[in-house]
C-alpha positions in Angstrom: 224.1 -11.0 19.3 222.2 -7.7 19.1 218.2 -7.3 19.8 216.6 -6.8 16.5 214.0 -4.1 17.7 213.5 -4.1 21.5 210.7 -2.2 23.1 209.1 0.1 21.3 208.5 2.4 24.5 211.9 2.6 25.4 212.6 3.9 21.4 209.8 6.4 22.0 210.9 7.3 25.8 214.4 8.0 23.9 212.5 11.3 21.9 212.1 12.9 25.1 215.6 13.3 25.7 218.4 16.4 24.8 219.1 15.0 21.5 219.2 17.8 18.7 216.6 16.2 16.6 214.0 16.8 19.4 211.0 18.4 17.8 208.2 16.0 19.8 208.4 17.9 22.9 205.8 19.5 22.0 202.1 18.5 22.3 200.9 18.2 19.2 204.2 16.1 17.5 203.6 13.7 20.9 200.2 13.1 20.2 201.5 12.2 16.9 204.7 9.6 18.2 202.0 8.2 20.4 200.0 7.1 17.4 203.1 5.7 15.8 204.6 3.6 18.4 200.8 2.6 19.2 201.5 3.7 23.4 199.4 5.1 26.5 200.2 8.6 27.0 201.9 9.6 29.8 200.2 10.7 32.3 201.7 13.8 33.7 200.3 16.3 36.8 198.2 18.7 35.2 197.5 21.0 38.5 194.8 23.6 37.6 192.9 21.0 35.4 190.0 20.2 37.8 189.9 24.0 38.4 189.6 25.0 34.7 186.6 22.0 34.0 184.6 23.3 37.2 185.0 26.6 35.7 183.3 26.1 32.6 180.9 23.6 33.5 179.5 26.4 36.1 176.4 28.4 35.6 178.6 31.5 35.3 181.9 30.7 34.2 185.1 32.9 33.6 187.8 33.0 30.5 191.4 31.9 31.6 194.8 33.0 30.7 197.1 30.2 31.1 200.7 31.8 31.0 204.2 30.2 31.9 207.5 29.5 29.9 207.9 27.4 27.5 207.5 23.7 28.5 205.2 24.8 31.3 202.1 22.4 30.1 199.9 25.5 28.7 199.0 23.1 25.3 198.3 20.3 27.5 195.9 21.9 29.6 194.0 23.1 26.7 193.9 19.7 24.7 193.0 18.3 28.2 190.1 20.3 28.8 188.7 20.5 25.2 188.6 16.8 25.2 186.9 16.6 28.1 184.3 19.2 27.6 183.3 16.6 24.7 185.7 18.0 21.9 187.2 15.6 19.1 190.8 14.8 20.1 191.6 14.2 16.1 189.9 17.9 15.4 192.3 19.2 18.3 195.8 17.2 16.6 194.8 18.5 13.1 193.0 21.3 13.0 193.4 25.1 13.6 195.4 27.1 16.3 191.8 28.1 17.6 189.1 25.8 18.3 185.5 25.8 20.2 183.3 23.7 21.9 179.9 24.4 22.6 178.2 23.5 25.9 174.8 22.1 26.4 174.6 25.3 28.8 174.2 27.2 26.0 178.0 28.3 26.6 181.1 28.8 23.3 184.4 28.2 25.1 186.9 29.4 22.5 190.1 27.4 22.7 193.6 29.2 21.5 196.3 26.8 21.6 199.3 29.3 22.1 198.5 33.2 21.2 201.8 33.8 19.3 201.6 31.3 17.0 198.7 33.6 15.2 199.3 35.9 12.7 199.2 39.7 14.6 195.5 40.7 12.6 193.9 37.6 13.9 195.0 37.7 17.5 194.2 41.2 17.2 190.7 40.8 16.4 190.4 37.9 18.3 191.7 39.9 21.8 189.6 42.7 20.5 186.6 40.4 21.1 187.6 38.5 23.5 187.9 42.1 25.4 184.4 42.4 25.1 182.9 39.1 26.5 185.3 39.6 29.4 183.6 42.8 30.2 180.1 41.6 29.6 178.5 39.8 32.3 176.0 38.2 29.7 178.4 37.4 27.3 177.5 33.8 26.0 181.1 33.0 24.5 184.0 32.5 27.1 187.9 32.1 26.5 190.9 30.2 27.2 194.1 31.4 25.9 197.5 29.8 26.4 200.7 32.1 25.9 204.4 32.4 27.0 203.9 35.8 29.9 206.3 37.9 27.5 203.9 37.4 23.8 200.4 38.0 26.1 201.2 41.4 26.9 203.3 42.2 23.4 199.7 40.9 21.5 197.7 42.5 24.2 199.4 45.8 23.5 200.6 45.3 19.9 197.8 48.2 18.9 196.1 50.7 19.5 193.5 49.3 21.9 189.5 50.0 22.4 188.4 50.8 26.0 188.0 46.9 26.6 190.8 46.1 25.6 193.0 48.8 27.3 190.9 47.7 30.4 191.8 44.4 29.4 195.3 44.6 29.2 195.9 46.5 32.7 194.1 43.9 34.6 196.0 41.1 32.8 199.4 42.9 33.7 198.4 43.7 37.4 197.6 39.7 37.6 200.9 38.6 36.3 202.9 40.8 39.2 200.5 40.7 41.6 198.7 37.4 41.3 195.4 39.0 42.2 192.3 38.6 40.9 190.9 40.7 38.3 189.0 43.8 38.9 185.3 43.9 39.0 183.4 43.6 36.0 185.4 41.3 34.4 184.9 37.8 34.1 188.5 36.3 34.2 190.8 34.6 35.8 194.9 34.0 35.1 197.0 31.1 36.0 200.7 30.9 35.8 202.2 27.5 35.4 206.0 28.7 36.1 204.8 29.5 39.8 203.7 26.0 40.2 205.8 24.1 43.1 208.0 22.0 40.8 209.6 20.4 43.5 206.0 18.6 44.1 205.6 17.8 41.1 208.6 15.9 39.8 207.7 12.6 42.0 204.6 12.1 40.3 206.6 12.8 36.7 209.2 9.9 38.4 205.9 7.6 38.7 204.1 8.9 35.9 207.8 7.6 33.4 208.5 4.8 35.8 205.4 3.4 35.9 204.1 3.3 32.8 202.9 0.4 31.2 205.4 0.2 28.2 208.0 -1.3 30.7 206.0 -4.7 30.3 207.5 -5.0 26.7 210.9 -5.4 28.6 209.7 -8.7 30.0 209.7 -10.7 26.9 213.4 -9.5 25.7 215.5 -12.3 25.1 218.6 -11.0 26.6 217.1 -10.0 30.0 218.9 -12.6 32.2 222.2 -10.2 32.0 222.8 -6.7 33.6 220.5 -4.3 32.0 221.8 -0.7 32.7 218.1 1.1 31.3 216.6 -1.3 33.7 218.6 -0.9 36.8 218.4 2.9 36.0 214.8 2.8 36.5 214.7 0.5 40.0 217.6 3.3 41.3 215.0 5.9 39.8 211.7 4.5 41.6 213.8 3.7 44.7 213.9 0.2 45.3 216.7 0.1 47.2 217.6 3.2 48.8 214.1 4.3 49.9 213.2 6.8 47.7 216.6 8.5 48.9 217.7 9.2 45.5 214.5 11.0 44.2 214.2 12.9 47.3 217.5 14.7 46.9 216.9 14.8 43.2 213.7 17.0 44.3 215.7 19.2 46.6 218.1 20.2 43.8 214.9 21.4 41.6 213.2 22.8 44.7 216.7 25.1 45.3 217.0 25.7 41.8 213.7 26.9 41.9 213.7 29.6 45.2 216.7 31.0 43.1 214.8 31.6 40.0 215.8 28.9 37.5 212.4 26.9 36.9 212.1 23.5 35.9 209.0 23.4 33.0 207.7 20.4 32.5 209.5 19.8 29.5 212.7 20.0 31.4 211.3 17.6 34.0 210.8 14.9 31.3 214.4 16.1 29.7 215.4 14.7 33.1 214.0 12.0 34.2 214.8 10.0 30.0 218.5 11.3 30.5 218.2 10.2 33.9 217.2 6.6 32.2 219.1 6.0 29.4 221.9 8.2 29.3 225.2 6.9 28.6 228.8 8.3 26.8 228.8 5.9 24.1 225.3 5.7 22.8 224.2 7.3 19.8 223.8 11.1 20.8 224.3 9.9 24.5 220.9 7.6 25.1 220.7 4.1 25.0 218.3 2.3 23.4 217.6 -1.7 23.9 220.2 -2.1 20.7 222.8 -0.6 23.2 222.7 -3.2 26.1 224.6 -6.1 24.8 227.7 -4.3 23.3 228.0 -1.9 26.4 227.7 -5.3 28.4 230.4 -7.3 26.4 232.7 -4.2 27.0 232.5 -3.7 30.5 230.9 0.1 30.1 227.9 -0.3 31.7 228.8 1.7 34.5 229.3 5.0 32.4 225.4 4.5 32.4 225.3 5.9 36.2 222.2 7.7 36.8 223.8 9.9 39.2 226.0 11.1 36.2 223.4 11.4 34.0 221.3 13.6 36.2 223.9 16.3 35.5 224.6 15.2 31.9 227.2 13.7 32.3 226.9 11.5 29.0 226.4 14.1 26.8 229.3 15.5 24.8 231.9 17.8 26.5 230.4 21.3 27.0 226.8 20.5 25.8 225.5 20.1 29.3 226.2 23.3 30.5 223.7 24.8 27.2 221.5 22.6 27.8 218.4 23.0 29.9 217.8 21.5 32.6 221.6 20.1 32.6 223.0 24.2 33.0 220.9 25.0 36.0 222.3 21.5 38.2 225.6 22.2 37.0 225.5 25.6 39.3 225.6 23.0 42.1 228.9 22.1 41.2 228.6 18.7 42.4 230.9 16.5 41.5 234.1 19.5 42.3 232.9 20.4 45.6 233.6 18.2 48.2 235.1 17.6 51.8 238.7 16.1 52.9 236.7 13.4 54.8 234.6 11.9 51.8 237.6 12.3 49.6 240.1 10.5 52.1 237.2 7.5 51.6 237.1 7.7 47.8 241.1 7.5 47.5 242.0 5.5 50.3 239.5 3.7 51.7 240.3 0.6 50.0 244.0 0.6 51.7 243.2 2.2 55.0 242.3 0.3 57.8 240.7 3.1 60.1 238.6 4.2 56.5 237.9 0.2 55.3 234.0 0.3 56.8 233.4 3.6 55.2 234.9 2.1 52.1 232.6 -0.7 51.9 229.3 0.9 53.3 230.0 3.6 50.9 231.3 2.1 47.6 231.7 -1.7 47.8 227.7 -1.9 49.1 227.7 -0.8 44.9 229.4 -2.9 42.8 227.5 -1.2 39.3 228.4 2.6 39.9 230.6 2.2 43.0 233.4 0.3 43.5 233.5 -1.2 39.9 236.7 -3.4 38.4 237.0 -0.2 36.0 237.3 2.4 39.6 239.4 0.2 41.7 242.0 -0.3 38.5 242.1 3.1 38.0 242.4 3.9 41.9 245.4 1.5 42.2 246.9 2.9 38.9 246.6 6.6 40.4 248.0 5.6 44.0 251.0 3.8 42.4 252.1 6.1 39.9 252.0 3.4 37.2 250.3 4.9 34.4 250.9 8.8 33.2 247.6 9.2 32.4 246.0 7.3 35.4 245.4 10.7 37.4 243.3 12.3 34.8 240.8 8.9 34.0 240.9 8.6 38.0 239.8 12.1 38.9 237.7 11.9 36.3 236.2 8.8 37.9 236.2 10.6 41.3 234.1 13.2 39.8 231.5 10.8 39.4 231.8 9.0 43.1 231.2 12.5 44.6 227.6 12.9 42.2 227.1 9.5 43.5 227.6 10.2 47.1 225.2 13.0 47.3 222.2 10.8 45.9 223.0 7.8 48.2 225.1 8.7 51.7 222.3 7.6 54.4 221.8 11.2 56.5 223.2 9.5 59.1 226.0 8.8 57.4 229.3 11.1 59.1 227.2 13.1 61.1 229.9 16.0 61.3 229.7 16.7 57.8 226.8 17.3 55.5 225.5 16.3 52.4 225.2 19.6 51.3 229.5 19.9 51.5 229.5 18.1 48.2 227.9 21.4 46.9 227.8 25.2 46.5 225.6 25.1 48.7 226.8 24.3 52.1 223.3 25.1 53.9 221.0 24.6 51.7 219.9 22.3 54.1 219.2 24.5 56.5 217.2 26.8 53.7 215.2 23.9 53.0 214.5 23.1 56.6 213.0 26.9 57.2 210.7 26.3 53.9 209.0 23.1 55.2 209.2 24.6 58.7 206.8 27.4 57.0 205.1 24.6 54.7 204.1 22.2 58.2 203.2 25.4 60.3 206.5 24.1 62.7 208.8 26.0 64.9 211.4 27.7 62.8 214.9 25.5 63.7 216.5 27.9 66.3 219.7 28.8 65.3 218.5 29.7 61.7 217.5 33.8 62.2 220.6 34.3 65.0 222.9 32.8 62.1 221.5 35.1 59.2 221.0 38.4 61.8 225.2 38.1 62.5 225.8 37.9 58.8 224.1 40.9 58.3 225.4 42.7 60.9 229.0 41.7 59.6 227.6 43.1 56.4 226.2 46.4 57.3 229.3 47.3 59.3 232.1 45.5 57.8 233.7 44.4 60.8 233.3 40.8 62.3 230.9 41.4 65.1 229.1 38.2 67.0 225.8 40.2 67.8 222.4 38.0 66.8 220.0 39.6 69.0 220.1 43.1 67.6 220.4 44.3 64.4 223.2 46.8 63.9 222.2 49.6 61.3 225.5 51.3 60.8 226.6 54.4 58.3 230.7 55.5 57.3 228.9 59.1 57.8 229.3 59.9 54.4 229.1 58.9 50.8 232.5 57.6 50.7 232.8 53.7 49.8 234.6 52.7 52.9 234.6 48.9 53.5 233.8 49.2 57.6 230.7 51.6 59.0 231.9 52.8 62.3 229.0 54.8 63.4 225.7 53.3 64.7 222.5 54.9 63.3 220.1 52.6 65.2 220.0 49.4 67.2 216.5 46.9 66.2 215.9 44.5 68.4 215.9 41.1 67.0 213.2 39.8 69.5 210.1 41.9 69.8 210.3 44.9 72.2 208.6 48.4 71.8 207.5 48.0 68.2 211.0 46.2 67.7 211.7 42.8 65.7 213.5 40.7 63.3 211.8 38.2 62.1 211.5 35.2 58.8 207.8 35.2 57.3 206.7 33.2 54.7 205.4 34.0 51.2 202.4 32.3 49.0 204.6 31.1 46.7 206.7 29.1 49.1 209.7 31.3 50.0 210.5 33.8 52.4 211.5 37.0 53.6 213.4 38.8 56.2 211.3 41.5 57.4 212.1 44.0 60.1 209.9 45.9 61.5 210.7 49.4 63.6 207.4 50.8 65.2 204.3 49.3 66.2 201.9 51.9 64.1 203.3 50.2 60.7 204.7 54.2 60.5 207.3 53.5 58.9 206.3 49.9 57.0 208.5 46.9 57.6 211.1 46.7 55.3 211.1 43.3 54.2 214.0 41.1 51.8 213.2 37.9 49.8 215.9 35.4 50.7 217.0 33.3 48.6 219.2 30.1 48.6 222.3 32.1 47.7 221.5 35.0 49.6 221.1 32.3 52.8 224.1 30.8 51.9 225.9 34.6 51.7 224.8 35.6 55.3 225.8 32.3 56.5 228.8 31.9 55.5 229.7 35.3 56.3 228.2 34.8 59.8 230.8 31.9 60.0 233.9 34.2 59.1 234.1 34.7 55.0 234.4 37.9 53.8 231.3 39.7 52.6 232.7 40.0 48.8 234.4 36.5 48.6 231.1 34.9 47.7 229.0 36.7 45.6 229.4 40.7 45.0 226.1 40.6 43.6 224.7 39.3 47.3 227.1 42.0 48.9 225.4 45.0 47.2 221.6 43.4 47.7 222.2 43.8 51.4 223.1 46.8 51.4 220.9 48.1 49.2 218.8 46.6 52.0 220.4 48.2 54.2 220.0 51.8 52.9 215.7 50.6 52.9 216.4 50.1 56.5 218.3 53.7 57.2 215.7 55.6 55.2 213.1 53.4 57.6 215.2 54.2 60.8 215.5 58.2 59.4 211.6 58.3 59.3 211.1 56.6 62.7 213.7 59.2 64.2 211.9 62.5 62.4 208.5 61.4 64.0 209.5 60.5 67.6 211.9 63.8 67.5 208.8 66.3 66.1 207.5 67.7 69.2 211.6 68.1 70.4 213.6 71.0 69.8 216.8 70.0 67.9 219.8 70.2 70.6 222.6 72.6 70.0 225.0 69.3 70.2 226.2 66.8 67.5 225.8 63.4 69.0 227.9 60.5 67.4 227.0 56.9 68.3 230.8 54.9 67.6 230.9 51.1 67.2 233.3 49.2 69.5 234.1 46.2 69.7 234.9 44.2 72.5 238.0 41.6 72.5 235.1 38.7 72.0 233.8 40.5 68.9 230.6 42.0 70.7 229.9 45.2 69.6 228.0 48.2 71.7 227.8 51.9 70.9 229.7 54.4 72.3 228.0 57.9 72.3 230.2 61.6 71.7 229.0 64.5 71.8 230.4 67.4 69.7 230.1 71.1 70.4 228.7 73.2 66.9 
């Protein structure tokens, strides 16, 4: 027996999802599916909300540029504050791309819901204007524009500009790179909602889904006394059982994505989180809706529902995934085909092996939904005995999934030799993630972190496996030639600091960090600093630990040593202002690398005779 129409909030949830048909991402078609299905919005992090209300509710308040990529929230900042500066919310849905609300201050706040959906006269007289009550402090009328960063400075610059405008357009581009406030003299401020901490965010978008009020409706269906797989997807999601485990590791997936430059809008996040939920192989375009539960339950496929495979979309159709966002970015994870001999040895033969029987059952029989299911156990025995030809490929196929299970669920206590992060890429982005909060809680950096990333460098710059972490070896071929090993040394930097000497991590504003490495103690020449990034960690450590430098990632291999021509030119200017008082010596002094049978390397000096 089927269920006639189920909850209506589950049908709407269902929109959110990658299905092709999705046009109510957007906030305007929502507001519109909202007033259909007759539900409470969600109600989603808007972070520079308070600030933009105390802005215009001042006695002197600024314009705003809200920028980001698509998906970022700009629309739903705008509606947000129109309403609440007393706006209609019916006017907003309907009417025009620009609006206005008029302040008992005395204060126009023109609203433009996304710059390039105008015609290119209007925003051009519109910018033209809004140029000029930017630049006058008595300006009555103030502005906030939402646009994609790309289309504000194409409109800014789409013609030939007054002298407010030009002024205009300068300060808006020096904001975007530089995140600094505007000059003086204008009355503006910029907010980009891509540089936004994601990572933050996406456990209040997990309560914000989880939470909601809809899931009441799910009380009163009539077939709720079986195995519902939407339901059980949410208590896995809100973390009922595991702690929260599962949406912690969720968050360090986006916050890694995120240090290596693939953000997660806010779109994406809800793309997520209703894949996340209702995702499964044999539903209509891949998402369940209540219709779905009783026939997937009278075949036995409710465990293709597995949140831990829908998280990388798993349920969507072969090659779809990957080009679709936010599915493509988790896939560079490669969970699911990464893993360890120990984890597999549990997957394939725990069942059979005494010594691996208690991993077995802590780690798949403690499931019986998405672990060690009737459907994984018959295809395990099928695969071990040979019975089936076509048992390996369902198997591995299965195994796939235990692997993306395993990395949402294995306790961190769990084989304490072996990491999480082994079922990855990204075999310490653990350790990346422990500098950022070390940075984030003002703690001590973990120890071994800069020694580990100071040898992989040093294995870089000379090409030779050297064990040195307390000195940084800057080392040249002498010549232009593209020889793999350097074996002269133009300078030695101390790693700790000594005489104007260090090596050293320091954090950014946005939550990252660099590398920096500094020479002198008069800033003469400047540090020389790199932004490191999960794969460039990952690069230098696993070079540190014995890979070769081009193995990994030749893009990595030439950003370090583009770094490390920033840090010869550096090393060149140190050397030409301590030597400017000296007479150059009729000599030619080389400084060789050698390397002693334990890999440690020292400089040997030669002088040559001109």
């Amino acid at each position: 027996m089927a269920v006639k129409s189920g909850n209506p909030w589950v049908r709407f949830l269902r929109s959110y999802g990658p299905i092709p048909t999705n046009d109510n991402m957007y906030d305007e078609s929502i507001r519109r599916a909202l007033r259909r299905y007759k539900i409470k919005p969600i109600e989603l992090p808007a972070q520079f909300l308070d600030e933009l209300l105390d802005n215009f509710l001042s006695p002197s308040p600024n314009s705003f540029f809200l920028t980001g990529t698509a998906g970022d929230g700009k629309t739903y900042h705008c509606r947000e504050v129109f309403v609440r500066l007393g706006g209609n919310e019916e006017e907003w849905n309907v009417g025009d791309q620009v609006q206005a609300v008029q302040l008992s201050t005395g204060v126009e706040v023109i609203f433009i819901k996304d710059l390039s959906e105008l015609q290119l006269d209007r925003s051009d007289a519109l910018l033209t204007e809004a140029a000029r009550d930017i630049s006058d402090t008595n300006a009555k009328r103030v502005y906030l524009i939402a646009a994609n960063h790309g289309q504000l400075l194409e409109k800014l610059k789409a013609k030939s500009p007054t002298a407010e405008r030009a002024r205009l357009s300068a300060a808006v581009e020096d904001m975007m790179v530089t995140e600094r406030p505007a000059g003086a003299g204008l009355r503006l401020q910029l907010r980009d909602l891509s540089r936004s901490p994601v990572a933050d965010l996406i456990g209040t978008v997990i309560t914000a889904v989880t939470e909601h009020e809809g899931w009441a409706g799910c009380a009163t269906c009539e077939h709720a006394s079986g195995p519902c797989p939407i339901q059980e997807n949410r208590k896995r999601l809100i973390g009922e059982q595991d702690g929260g485990l599962f949406k912690k590791r969720l968050a360090n997936l986006v916050e890694i994505s995120e240090h290596n430059g693939h953000h997660f809008p806010m779109r994406q996040l809800l793309v997520l989180i209703t894949n996340i939920l209702l995702g499964h192989p044999l539903a209509r375009e891949g998402l369940m809706t209540c219709t779905d539960v009783v026939p997937l339950r009278a075949k036995s496929d409710i465990d293709q529902a597995s949140v831990y495979r829908n998280t990388f979309g798993e349920n969507l159709r072969p090659g779809r995934a990957e080009r679709t966002e936010p599915f493509g970015k988790l896939s560079l994870f490669g969970i699911g085909s990464e893993t360890g001999n120990a984890i597999d040895n549990v997957l394939v033969y725990g069942a059979h092996d005494p010594e691996l029987a208690g991993h077995y059952d802590a780690l798949m029989k403690s499931d019986p939904i998405y672990g060690a299911t009737k459907a994984y156990t018959s295809a395990q025995a099928d695969y071990l005995e040979g019975r089936d030809p076509k048992a390996e490929d369902r198997f591995l196929r299965m195994l796939r999934s235990q692997r993306q299970r395993l990395f949402f669920t294995m306790p961190p206590t769990y084989l304490t030799q072996h990491s999480v992060w082994d079922l990855t890429v990204f075999k310490f982005a653990g350790e990346f993630l422990q500098i950022v909060n070390a940075f984030r809680t003002n703690k001590p950096l973990p120890r071994e972190s800069l020694p580990l990333m100071v040898r992989g460098l040093n294995r870089v710059f000379s090409g030779m496996l050297v064990q040195n972490n307390d000195e940084l070896i800057l080392a040249t071929s002498g010549s232009h030639s593209q020889t793999k090993t350097s074996p002269l040394v133009d300078a030695l930097v101390s790693v700790a600091r000594r005489g104007g000497e260090e090596v050293t991590l320091k954090a950014r504003e946005n939550g990252s960090f660099v590398l920096s490495v500094r020479l002198t103690k008069d800033g003469d020449p400047a540090p020389v600093a790199l932004v490191i990034t999960p794969t460039r960690f990952e690069f230098l450590c696993r070079v540190a630990e014995g890979a070769l430098p081009s193995s990994f990632s030749l893009e990595c291999h030439e950003d370090f040593l583009a770094f490390k021509a920033r840090l010869l030119g550096a090393a060149a200017r140190r050397r030409d202002i301590d030597l400017a008082d000296t007479p150059p010596s009729p000599d030619l002094e080389l400084n060789f690398l050698d390397l002693s049978p334990e890999g440690r390397a020292s400089q040997r000096r030669v002088s040559i005779q001109v």
